[in-house]
C-alpha positions in Angstrom: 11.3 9.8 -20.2 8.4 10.9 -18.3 6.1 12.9 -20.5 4.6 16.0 -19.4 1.3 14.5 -20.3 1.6 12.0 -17.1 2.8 14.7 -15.4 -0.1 16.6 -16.1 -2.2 13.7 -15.1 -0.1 12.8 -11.9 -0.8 16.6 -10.7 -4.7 16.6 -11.9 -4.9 13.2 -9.4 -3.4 14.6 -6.7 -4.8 17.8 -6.6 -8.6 16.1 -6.5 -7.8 13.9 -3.7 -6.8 16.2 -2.0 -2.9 15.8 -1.6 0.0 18.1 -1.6 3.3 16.8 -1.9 6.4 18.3 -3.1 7.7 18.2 -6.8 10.6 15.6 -5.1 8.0 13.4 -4.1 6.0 13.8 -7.5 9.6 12.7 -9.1 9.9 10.0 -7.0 6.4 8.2 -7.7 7.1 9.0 -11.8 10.5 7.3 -12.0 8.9 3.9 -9.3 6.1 4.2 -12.2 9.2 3.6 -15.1 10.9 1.5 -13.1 8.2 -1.0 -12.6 7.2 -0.8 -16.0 10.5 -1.9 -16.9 10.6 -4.8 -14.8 7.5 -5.8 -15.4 8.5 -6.5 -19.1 10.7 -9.6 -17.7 9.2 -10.3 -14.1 5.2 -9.6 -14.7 5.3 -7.6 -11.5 1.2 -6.1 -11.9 -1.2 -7.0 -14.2 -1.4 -3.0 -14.7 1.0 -2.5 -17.8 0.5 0.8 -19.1 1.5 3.9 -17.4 -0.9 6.1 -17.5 -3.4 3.5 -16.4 -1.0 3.1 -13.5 -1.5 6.5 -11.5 -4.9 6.1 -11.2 -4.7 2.2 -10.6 -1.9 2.5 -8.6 -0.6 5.6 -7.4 -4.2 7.5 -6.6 -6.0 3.9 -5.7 -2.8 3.6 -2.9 -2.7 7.4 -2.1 -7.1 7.3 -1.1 -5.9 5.8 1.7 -4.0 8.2 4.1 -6.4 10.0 5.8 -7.4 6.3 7.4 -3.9 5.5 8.5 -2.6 5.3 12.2 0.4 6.3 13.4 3.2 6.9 11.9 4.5 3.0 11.9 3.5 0.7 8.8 3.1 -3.2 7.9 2.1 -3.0 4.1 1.0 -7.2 4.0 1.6 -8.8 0.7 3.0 -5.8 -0.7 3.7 -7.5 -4.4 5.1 -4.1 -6.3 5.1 -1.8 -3.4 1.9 -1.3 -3.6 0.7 0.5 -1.2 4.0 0.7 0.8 6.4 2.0 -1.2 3.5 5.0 -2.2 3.3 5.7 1.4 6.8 6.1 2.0 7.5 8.7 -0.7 4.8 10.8 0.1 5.5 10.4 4.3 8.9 10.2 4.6 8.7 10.6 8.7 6.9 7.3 8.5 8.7 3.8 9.3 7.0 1.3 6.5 8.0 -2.2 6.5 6.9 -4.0 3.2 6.4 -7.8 3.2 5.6 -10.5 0.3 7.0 -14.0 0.3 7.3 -13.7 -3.8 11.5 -13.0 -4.4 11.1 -11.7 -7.4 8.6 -8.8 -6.2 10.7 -8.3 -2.9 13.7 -7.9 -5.2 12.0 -5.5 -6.9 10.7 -3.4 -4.0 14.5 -3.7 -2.7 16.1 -2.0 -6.1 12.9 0.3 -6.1 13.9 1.5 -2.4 17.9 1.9 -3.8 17.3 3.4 -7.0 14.7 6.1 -5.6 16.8 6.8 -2.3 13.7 5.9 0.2 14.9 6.2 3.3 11.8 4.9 5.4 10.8 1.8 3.5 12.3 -2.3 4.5 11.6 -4.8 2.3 11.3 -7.8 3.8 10.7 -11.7 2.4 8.3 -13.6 4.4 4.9 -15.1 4.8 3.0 -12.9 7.3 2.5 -16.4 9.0 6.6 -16.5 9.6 7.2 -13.2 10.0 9.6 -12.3 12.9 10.4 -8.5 13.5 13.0 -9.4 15.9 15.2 -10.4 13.2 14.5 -7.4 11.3 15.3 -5.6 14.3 12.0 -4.2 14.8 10.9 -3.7 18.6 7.7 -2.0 18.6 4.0 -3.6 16.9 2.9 -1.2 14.1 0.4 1.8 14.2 -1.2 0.5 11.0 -1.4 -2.6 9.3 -2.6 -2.4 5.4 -2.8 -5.0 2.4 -4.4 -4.9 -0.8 -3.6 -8.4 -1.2 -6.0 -10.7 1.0 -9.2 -12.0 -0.3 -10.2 -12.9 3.0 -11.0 -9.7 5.5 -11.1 -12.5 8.4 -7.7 -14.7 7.6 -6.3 -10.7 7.2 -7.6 -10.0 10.8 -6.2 -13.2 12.4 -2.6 -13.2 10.8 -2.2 -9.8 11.7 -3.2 -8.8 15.0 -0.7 -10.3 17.1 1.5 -7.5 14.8 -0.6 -4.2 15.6 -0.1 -1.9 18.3 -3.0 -1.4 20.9 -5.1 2.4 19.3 -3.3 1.0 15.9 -5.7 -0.1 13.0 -5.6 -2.7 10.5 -6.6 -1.4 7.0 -8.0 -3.5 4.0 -8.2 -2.4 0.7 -11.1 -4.1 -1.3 -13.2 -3.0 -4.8 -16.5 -3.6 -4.6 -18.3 -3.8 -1.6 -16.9 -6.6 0.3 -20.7 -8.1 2.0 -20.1 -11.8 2.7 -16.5 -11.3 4.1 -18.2 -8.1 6.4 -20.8 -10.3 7.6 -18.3 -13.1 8.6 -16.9 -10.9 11.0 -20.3 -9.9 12.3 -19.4 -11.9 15.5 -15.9 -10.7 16.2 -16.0 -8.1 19.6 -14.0 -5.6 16.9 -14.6 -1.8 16.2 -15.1 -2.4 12.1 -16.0 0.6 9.5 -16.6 0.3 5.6 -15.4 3.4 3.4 -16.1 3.7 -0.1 -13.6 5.5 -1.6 -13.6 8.0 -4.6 -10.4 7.8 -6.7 -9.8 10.5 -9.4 -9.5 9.2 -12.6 -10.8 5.7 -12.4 -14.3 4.3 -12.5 -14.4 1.7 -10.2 -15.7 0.8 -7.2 -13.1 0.5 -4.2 -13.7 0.4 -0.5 -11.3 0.3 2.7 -12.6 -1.3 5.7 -11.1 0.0 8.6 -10.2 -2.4 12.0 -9.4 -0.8 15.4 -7.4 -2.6 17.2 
């Protein structure tokens, strides 16, 4: 049962980004919140446990990001929890989002995620970006955006993805503090590269997005 404290927090988030979403959509993030708490008891899905700490952690850390997203076709990378793929989906439900991790037990959970909650939009799909084949998933164009939160490596995320992203399309990676010695790797790439520092309601942290154009 959600209380209407997170409720209250949930809105208070959203509101200082800023986002409007319908009180659907608002439902829809709350019950993926419960539900991942409850497999994350068994499966240790995040190392986020407590659900409060998880909309600002989670859902308003994913949500900073949509004013920086291409297109209306999306390759979440090492998705683990659905995060920020499954977000994006409930919140843009005219968007195509494919999410990807070669971990089972995460893709299964994505999968009931995208069952229980009725999201239309999202694939869940098992696979190392490395052997990824969107033929077999019966995707026929390259994506608008390309996003992880998952890479440690801004670079090896360039490389392995950029055979997948459409030409005007970007590739998005999510990082906390300011990411200098992997920004300064890519100094000699012949790439269009920005650095945002994001402010997310609710948490005191740094995090930044660096943005690719492809």
């Amino acid at each position: 049962m959600i209380s209407q404290h997170l409720t209250n927090k949930l809105n208070q988030g959203l509101e200082a980004l800023p986002l409007n979403i319908s009180e659907f959509q608002k439902t829809q993030i709350l019950n993926y919140l419960t539900l991942l708490v409850t497999w994350n008891q068994v499966y240790n899905l995040t190392a986020v446990r407590d659900l409060e700490q998880m909309i600002s952690k989670h859902v308003l850390d994913c949500l900073a990001v949509l004013p920086y997203v291409c297109g209306t076709r999306i390759l979440d990378v090492g998705t683990g929890a659905g995060l920020p793929g499954l977000l994006l989906a409930i919140v843009r439900p005219l968007w195509q989002c494919v999410l990807l991790d070669s971990n089972a037990k995460k893709i299964r959970f994505v999968q009931q995620a995208i069952i229980e909650l009725k999201i239309q939009n999202a694939l869940a799909v098992r696979s190392r970006i490395e052997k990824f084949n969107p033929s077999q998933e019966k995707i026929d164009e390259k994506f608008d955006t390309i996003i992880s939160r998952a890479y440690s490596d801004i670079y090896c995320f360039y490389q392995q993805t950029l055979p997948f992203c459409a030409t005007g399309g970007c590739i998005l990676a999510m990082k906390g503090i300011y990411p200098a010695t992997e920004i300064t790797q890519m100094a000699d790439l012949p790439i269009s590269m920005e650095n945002f520092s994001l402010q997310i309601p609710q948490l005191q942290a740094q995090r930044h997005l660096i943005v690719i154009r492809c």
